[in-house]
Structure formats: C-alpha cells, structure tokens
C-alpha positions in Angstrom: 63.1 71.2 88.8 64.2 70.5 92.8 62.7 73.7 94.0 63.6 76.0 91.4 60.8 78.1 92.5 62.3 79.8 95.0 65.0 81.1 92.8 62.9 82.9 90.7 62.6 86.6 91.1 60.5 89.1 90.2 61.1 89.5 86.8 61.2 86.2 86.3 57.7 85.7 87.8 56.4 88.8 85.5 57.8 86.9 82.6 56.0 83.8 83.2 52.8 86.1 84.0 53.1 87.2 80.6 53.6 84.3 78.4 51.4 82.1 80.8 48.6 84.2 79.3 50.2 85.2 76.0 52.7 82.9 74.5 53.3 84.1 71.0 54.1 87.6 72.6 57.3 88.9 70.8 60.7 89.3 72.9 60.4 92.5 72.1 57.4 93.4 73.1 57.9 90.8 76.4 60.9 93.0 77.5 58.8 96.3 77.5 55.7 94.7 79.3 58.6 93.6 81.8 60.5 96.5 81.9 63.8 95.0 80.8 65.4 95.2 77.5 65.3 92.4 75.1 68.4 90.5 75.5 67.9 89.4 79.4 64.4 88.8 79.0 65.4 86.4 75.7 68.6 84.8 78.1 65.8 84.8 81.1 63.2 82.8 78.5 66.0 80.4 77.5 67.0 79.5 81.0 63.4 79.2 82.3 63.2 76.5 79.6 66.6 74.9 80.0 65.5 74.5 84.0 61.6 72.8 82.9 59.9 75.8 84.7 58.4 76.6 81.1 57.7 73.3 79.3 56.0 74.3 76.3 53.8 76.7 74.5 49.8 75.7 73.0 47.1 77.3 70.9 43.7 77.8 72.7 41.1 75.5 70.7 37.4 76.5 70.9 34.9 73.5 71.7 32.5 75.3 70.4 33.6 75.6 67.1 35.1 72.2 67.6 32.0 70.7 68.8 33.5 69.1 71.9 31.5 71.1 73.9 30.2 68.1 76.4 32.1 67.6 79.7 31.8 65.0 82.1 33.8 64.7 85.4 34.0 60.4 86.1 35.1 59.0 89.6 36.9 55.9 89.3 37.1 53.4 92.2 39.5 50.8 91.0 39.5 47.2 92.4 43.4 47.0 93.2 45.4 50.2 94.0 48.8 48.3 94.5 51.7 50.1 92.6 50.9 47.6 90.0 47.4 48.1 88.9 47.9 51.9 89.5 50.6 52.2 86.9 48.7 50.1 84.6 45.3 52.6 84.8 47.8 55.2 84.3 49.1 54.0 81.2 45.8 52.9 79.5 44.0 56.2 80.6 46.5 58.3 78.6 45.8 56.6 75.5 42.0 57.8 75.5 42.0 60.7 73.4 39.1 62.2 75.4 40.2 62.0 78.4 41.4 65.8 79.1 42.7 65.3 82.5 42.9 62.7 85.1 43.9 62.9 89.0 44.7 60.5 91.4 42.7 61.9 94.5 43.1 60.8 97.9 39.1 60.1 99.1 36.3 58.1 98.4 37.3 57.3 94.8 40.7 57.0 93.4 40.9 58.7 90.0 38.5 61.7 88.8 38.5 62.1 84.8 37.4 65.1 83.0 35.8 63.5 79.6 35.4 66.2 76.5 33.0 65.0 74.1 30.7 66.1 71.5 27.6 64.9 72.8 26.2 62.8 75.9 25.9 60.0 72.9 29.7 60.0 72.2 30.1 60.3 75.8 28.0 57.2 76.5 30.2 55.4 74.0 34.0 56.2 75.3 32.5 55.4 79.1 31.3 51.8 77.9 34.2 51.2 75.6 37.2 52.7 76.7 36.5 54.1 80.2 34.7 50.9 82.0 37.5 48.2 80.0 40.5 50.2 82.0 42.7 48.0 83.5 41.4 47.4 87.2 38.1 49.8 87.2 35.7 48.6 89.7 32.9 51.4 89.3 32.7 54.5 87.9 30.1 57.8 88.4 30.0 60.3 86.0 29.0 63.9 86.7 27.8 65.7 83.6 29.0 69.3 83.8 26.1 71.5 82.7 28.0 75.1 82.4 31.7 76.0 82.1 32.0 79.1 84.6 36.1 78.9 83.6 37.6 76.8 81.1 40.8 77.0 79.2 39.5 75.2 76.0 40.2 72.1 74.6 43.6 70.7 75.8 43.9 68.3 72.9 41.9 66.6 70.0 
C-alpha cells in the first residue's frame, strides 16, 4: 500500500472499525452496523484486502488459560548494526516462538523484545538459549512486566 490511506473514506474507515474489533462479524450484519447494504460493504471488504489494508483475520487466545501469562520486555544492544548483522538478528529472532514482538528502536539499545512465557523459569531458559545466542547480541536487559493494564492476548503459540 503507497498511501492508500488517504483514499479511504468514511465508510471505509467504519468498516475497518468494525472488523478491527470484530472479525467474524457477518456481511450482513457489517452492512447494517455501517449503514450500507450488503453487497458494497462485501465489494468494499474485498477491495480492502486486494489493496493489503486488511491482511488477515486472528482468534484472541487467553494466556491465562494458556498459561503464557509471563511477559518480559528485553533491550538488545547488538555488537554490529551494519545492514548485515541487522538482517541476520532479524531473521533468527523470528524463529523464536516466544518472541511476540520485536522493534528496532532508535536510542540507547537497538531492539526491544516482548517475551511471553509461562513462568520466569521458562523465561530464564529462552533468554540463555535462544535470546543471548542471536546472531550479533552484545547485552541484553530484561524488564519483567508485572501487570498487563492492556493487552490483546497471545499473538501466537
């Protein structure tokens, strides 16, 4: 998407309001929330996709009830941050299944990780084993989150 963003109307933006926060809603049921009938809001849907502005649709996972209720936040410093090393870390960081998210940040540190686990024990493990072995890690600090004020679940298991 260029800057499809600033092609999109209103109903477009209440469609994506909708299914951002409901996305087994029924076309049906879409169009009346929207206030259009079924067939544009279906055609809308299938263009929004076609264009990447919608790129899929998830369940909601509980950690709770999946007991992956431990998050850590880890700042990595890497040792090199030529294009090189940086597209190695990325690679080798997406291959860690417990690694929910990870940002290159532009600071003091170079990548922050968000780590879901079941318990500081399992966290302990993937830091020393998986984390710290990266491909061009220098240091890392870990920040053990003791409260979720807003989270949208487990991403992935």
């Amino acid at each position: 998407m260029d800057d499809k963003s600033s092609e999109l109307d209103r109903y477009d933006r209440l469609i994506l309001g909708v299914l951002s926060h409901n996305g087994r809603i029924s076309m049906t049921d879409l169009a009346q929330q929207v206030g259009l009938s079924k067939t544009p809001v279906t055609a809308r849907v299938k263009r929004l996709e076609a264009e990447g502005v919608i790129t899929g649709y998830r369940a909601e996972l509980s950690a709770r009830k999946l007991g992956l209720e431990h998050i850590a936040f880890v700042e990595i410093k890497l040792s090199d941050t030529r294009e090189h090393a940086l597209k190695a870390f990325n690679r080798a960081v997406r291959e860690i299944s417990e690694v929910e998210e990870c940002h290159m940040i532009a600071g003091g540190f170079d990548y922050l990780v968000k780590v879901r686990t079941g318990d500081i024990a399992a966290y302990r493990r993937v830091l020393s084993e998986r984390i710290s072995t990266l491909p061009f890690v220098a240091s890392s600090s870990t920040y053990v989150s003791m409260e979720s004020v807003r989270d949208n679940g487990v991403q992935s298991l």
